[in-house]
Every structure is written in C-alpha cells, then in structure tokens.
N, C-alpha and C positions, 0 to 999 in steps of 0.2 A: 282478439288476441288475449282481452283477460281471461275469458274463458278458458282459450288454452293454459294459459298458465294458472287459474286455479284446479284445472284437472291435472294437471302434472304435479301442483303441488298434493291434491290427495290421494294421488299415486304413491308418490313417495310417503306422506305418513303412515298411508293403510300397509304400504311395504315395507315396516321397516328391518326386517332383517338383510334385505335385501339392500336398503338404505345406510346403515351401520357400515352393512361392509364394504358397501363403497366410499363411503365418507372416511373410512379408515384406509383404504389405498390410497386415495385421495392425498388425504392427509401424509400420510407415510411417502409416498412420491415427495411431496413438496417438500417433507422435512431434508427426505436424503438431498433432494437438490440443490438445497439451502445448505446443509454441513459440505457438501464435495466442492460448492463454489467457494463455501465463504473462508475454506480452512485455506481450498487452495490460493484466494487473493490474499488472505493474510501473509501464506509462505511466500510469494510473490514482493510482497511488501515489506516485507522481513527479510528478504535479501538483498533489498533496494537500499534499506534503512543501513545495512551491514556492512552494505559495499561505500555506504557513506563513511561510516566509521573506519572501515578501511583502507579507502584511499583517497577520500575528503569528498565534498559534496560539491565541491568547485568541478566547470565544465574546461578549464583549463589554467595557465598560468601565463603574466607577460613578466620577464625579469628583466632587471636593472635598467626601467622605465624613470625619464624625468620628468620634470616636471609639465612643459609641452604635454608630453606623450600621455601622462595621466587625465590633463585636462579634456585633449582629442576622445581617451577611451570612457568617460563619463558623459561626452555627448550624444554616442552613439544608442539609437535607439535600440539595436537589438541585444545590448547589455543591460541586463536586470540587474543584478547584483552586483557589488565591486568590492572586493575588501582588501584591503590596503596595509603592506609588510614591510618594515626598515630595519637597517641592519645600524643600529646606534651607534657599534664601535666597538671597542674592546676592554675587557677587564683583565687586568693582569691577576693571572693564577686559574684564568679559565678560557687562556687562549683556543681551545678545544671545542670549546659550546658557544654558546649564542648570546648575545646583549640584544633585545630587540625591542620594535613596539608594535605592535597591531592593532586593527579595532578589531571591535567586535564581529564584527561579520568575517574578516579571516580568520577568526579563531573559529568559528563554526564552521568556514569550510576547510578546515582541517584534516588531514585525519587522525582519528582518535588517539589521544597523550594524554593522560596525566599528568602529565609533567605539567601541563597545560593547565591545567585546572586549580582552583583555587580554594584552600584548604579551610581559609581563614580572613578575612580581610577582603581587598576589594585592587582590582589592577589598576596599574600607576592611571592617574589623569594631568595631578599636576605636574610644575617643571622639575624636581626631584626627586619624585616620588617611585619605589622599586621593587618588584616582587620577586622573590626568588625563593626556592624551597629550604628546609634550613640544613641540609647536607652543604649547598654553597654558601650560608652563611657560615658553618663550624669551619669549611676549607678556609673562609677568609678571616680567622680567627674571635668570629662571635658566636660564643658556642649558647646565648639561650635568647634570641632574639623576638622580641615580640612584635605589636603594630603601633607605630607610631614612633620607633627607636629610629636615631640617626646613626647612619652607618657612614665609615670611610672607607672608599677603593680609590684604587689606583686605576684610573682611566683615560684610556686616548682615544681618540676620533677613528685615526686611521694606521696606516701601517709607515706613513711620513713622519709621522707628528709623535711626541712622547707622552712618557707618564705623568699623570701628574694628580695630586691627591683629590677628590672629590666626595662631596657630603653628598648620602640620598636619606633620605628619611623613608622607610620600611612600610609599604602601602597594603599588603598581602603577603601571606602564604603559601606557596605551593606546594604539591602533594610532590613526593620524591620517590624514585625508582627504588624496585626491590636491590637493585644490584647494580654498582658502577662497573663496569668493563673498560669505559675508558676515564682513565684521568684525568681530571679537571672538562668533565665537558657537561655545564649544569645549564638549563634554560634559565634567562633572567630576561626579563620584562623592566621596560622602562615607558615612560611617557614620549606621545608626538611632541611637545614642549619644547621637552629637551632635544632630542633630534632637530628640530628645527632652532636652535638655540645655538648647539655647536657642530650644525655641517650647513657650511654657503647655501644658499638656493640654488649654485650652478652646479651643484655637488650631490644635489643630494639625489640620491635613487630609491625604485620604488618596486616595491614587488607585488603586481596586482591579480588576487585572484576575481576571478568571476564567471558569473552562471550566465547562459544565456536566456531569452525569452521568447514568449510564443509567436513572435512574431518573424524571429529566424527560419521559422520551420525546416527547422533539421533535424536528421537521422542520422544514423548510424555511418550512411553511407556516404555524404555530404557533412560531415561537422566538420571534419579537417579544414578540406577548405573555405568555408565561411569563415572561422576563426582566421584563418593564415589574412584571410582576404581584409578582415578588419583590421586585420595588426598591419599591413601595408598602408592600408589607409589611415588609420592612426601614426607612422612614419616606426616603427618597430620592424626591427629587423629579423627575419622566420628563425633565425638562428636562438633569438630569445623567446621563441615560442614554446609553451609545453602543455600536450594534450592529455586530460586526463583521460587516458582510455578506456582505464577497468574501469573506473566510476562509468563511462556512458555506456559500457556496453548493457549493465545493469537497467539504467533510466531509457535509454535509445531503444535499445533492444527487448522485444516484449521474451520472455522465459516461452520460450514454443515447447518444450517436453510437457515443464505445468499444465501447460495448456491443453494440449492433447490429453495428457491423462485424464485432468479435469472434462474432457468432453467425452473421450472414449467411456467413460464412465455414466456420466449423465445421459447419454445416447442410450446404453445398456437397458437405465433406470427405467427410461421414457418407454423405451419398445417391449419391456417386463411388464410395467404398468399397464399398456394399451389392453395388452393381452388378458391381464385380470379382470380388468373393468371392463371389455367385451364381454366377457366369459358370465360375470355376475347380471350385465343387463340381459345376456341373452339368456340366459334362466330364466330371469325374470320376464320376458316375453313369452317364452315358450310355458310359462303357467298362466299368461292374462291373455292369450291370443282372444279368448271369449267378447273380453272385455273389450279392449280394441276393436274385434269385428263387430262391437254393439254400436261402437263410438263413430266407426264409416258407413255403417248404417244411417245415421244421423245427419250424412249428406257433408261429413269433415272430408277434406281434398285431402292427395297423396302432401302438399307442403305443409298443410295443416296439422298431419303425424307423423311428420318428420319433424317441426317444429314442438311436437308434443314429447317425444322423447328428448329433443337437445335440451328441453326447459328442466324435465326431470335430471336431467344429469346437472346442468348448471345449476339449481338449486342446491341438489347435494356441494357440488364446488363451492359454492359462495361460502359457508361455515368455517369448512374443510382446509381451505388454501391459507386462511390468517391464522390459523391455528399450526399448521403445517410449517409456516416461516419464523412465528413465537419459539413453538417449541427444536423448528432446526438451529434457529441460529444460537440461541441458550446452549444447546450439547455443541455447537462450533465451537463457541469462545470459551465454554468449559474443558474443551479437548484441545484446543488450541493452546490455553494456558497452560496443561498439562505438558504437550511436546517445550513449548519454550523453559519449562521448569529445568526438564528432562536435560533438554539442550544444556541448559547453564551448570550440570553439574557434573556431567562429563568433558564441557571445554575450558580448558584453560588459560586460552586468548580472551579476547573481545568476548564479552557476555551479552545474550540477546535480551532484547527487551522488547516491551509489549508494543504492538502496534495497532492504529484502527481498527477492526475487523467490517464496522459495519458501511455499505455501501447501497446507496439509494439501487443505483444502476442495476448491483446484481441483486436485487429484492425483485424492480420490477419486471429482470429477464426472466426470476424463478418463477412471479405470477404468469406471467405471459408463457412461460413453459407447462407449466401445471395446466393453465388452460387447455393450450396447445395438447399437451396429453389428453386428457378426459374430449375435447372435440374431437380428436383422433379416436377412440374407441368408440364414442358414436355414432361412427361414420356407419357402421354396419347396420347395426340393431336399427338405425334412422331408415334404411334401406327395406328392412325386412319388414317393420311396421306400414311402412307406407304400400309395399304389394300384398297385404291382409283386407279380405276380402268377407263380408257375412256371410258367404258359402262357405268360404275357405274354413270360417273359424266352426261354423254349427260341423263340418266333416271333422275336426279337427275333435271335435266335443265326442259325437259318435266315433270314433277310433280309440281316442283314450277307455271309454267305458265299457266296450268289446273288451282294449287289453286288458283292464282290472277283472272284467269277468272271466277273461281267461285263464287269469294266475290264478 
C-alpha cells in the first residue's frame, strides 16, 4: 500500500498541470459550497433572531397566575425559562401606559422596545426605586431629572383604592418614543420590593413568560397542546393561555424554500464539478496509458489501480478542501455582512444585526461533500485504469505514432 501511494504521489507531481487544475476545482467546489451553506444558515438565523425581536423569544405566555400557579409552573421540568411580569398599579397622569416590574429574563423575551431599554442608569431593584424615560417625567412636572433624584407621584394599587402621594427615587433612564400618539401612555418600571410591599400575597398576579426545553420534544405540530396540557396541570385556566405562534413558526419550523434553494444549488455545484474533474483525470489517463500498462505489467491487480487513481485524486483533495473552506467562508461573512449593511438602510423598523455565521456542522457536511465529489469523478477513470492492459497500452503507443505520422 505504500507503494501505491508513493506512485500516485509522483504521478501527481511529475503532472502537474494536470494537478493545478484539479486542485483548483477542487478548491473552487468547496469554496462555492461553503459560501451557498454558510450565507444561506446565516439568513436562516437572521430571521430566527428577527422574529425574536418581533414577537419576543418567549414560546408562549400564562396571565394573571398567582402565587400557587407560579410555584406549580417553576416545577415543571419541561420549562427552561420563566420570566416573570407584574402590573404595580397606577400612576395618575398615566392611566394609559404601564407601571410595572419584570426581571430580566421577561425583558429578553420581549419583543423589541425601546421604550424598554435603558438610556442611562440601571432598572429599579430596590423598594423605591423607578425608571421611566424623561418625556414621563416632564408629563409629571420634572422637567430635568437625573439618577439618584427623588420624585413624587400620585399612586394606587388598584382600581378600589385611592391616590395617594408617593416618594421613588429615580434608578434609570429610558430611551423615549420618536412620537406620542397616545396621551399619557409612558412605560414605567418599578421594583419586585414594592409590588410585594403594597399588593396582599392573595392579590397578587403574575404574568409568566416562558421558553420550553428539550426535553418537551415539540414541534410545530404539537406545541399547542403540550403547553395547554401544562397549564392544566399547573391549575391555569386555557382561557389564560397565549401561544406565541409567529415566534415558533420561526424556531419550530425549519425555512424549507432556504433550504431547497441552498440544495438545488449545491447539487448543481457537485454534478458541474464531477464533470470537470472526470474530464481532467481522463486526459490525464489518456496521455499515461504507457505508463500504467508498465505499472500491470509488474503483476499490480485491477484493485491495486483502482486504488492508484483514488490516492492520486485524494492527495490533490487533502491541500485543496481546507483551503477551499478558509477562503469560502471569508467571502461568506464578508458578503453576508454586506447584504445585512444593505438590509439596515433601506428598513426602517427593526434593524438587522450580525449573527454567528460559523457552524462546525456545516464545515464538516462541506468536507464530506467535497470528498463526496472528487470520489464521485473517480469512479470512472478508476474503471478505465484498472481494464488497461500491456497489450492494450504498446497498441495504444503504435496508433498514436501512425496518427502523428500521418498528419
């Protein structure tokens, strides 16, 4: 076997025009297979991340849960996430909008606001502590408020109970809407503290988003009911159930046109390719038939060269394929970056933003495909070599030398 393989290796150096141009198709295949995968899992991923931003990242919602029912739905093993929303109460002058508190994890699965975000400062933790952007502080008469200023409103619990004056001390800033359309409706953030401070324990309600995990094994087609089936079991009524459906159809649902496209295309690539790098080895036989028939003179079996040719082509591969993936996925993410530039200055919603590109997975489909190619165009020339015969090749020798005498 070494044998064979240092004869295929000085095949290929004594040939190397022959070798160049394989190692450049070679090459050129794996690049294109690497930019058509890897543009098309980033758009993939890019619409996954999108559809976060637009309709939150939570797999669904249980509203006006108490206290029980939150502790039930933190038990359950096929909840990963749980983020956690309360409605504090009211401010007068912004009956319209929101007093609230959430943690962290419902503000991520959000979907995307500004309003939301935080300008300056840091959102409430303690028990008075209150962020709000400063279009709702000028409404409540402080027109230049900073962090750490104690503010007075006018706040009740509920829709029972009155006004009544209230200190917070000023914890963040939020970022504020280009434009009010409606009157008095500003997002204000307040602390868990205080919520549980002035609403009963048998009082209080809860708004919990959450993701599921892998351990639900669901789809598209079953997530409905798995969720409905947990909130039954946690004692939640289906009436307070809400499924976020555009977000799953995203993450559940794999993008089948992506996908097609991306395959119709690499299929194209592959069956292009087979066809060149036939075409190149078969030259290249059809000038060394000599040589070969010296080589089965020497008593090598038909698997002997058949194995002589697949070593000549996987040597050229083995350079060819990492070089191929270097330089495809460098013109990916430099083309990729381009389209999302593109993207963000013709939309005027939600702006895209960069995502992973790089993916173990489709590296080692592209090597395994590339291979897959280049074995595939061997399959012939493997054939032909191995029925070359030392008669075959000395007639082979006199016919050629006849035609040159004859031209």
């Amino acid at each position: 076997m070494k044998t064979i393989s240092r004869i295929a290796y000085s095949n290929d150096k004594r040939n190397r025009t022959r070798s160049i141009l394989i190692m450049v198709a070679i090459c050129l295949t794996t690049m294109l297979l690497v930019i058509i995968s890897t543009v098309g899992n980033g758009v993939i991923r890019l619409q996954k991340s999108q559809a976060a931003s637009s309709y939150g990242s939570n797999y669904g919602l249980f509203i006006t849960a108490d206290g029980t029912q939150l502790k039930e739905v933190e038990r359950r093993a096929e909840i990963s996430d749980i983020g956690i929303m309360c409605t504090e109460g009211i401010l007068k002058g912004n009956e319209n909008g929101g007093f609230v508190c959430m943690d962290k994890t419902a503000r991520k699965m959000l979907p995307y606001n500004k309003e939301y975000e935080l300008k300056e400062g840091k959102y409430p933790e303690k028990m008075q502590e209150i962020a709000a952007g400063r279009a709702f502080f000028r409404a409540m008469g402080y027109g230049d408020v900073k962090i750490g200023d104690t503010v007075t409103l006018d706040y009740r619990a509920g829709m029972q109970s009155e006004y009544k004056p209230e200190e917070f001390v000023v914890s963040g800033i939020l970022y504020d809407r280009d434009e009010y359309t409606i009157e008095a409706s500003y997002v204000v953030f307040g602390s868990q503290d205080f919520y549980n401070e002035r609403v009963a324990e048998g009082d209080r309600q809860y708004n919990i988003y959450f993701t599921l995990s892998d351990s639900a094994n669901v789809s598209m087609n079953n997530v409905a009911p798995v969720i409905k089936e947990i909130a039954d079991s946690c004692g939640i009524d289906q009436k307070n159930v809400i499924i976020n459906d555009l977000y799953l159809q995203w993450v559940l649902q794999p993008s089948y046109e992506m996908i097609m496209v991306c395959g119709t295309l690499i299929l194209g690539i592959v069956l292009f390719s087979v066809v060149v790098i036939y075409n190149i080895f078969q030259v290249g036989i059809a000038q060394k038939v000599q040589e070969y028939g010296k080589i089965k003179a020497l008593g090598v079996t038909r698997k002997q060269m058949k194995q002589l040719i697949f070593r000549e082509g996987i040597l050229l591969a083995v350079p060819s394929i990492p070089l191929g993936l270097l330089f495809g996925f460098l013109i990916a993410k430099v083309s990729f970056n381009w389209l999302v530039e593109q993207g963000n200055l013709v939309s005027s919603g939600i702006k895209n933003h960069q995502v992973p590109l790089f993916s173990l997975t489709i590296m080692l489909i592209c090597i395994f495909v590339s291979f897959l190619t280049v074995v595939l165009a061997l399959r012939k020339p493997m054939k032909i070599v191995s029925r070359i015969s030392p008669i075959e090749a000395t007639r082979y020798l006199d016919g050629s030398k006849t035609q040159k005498q004859g031209r």
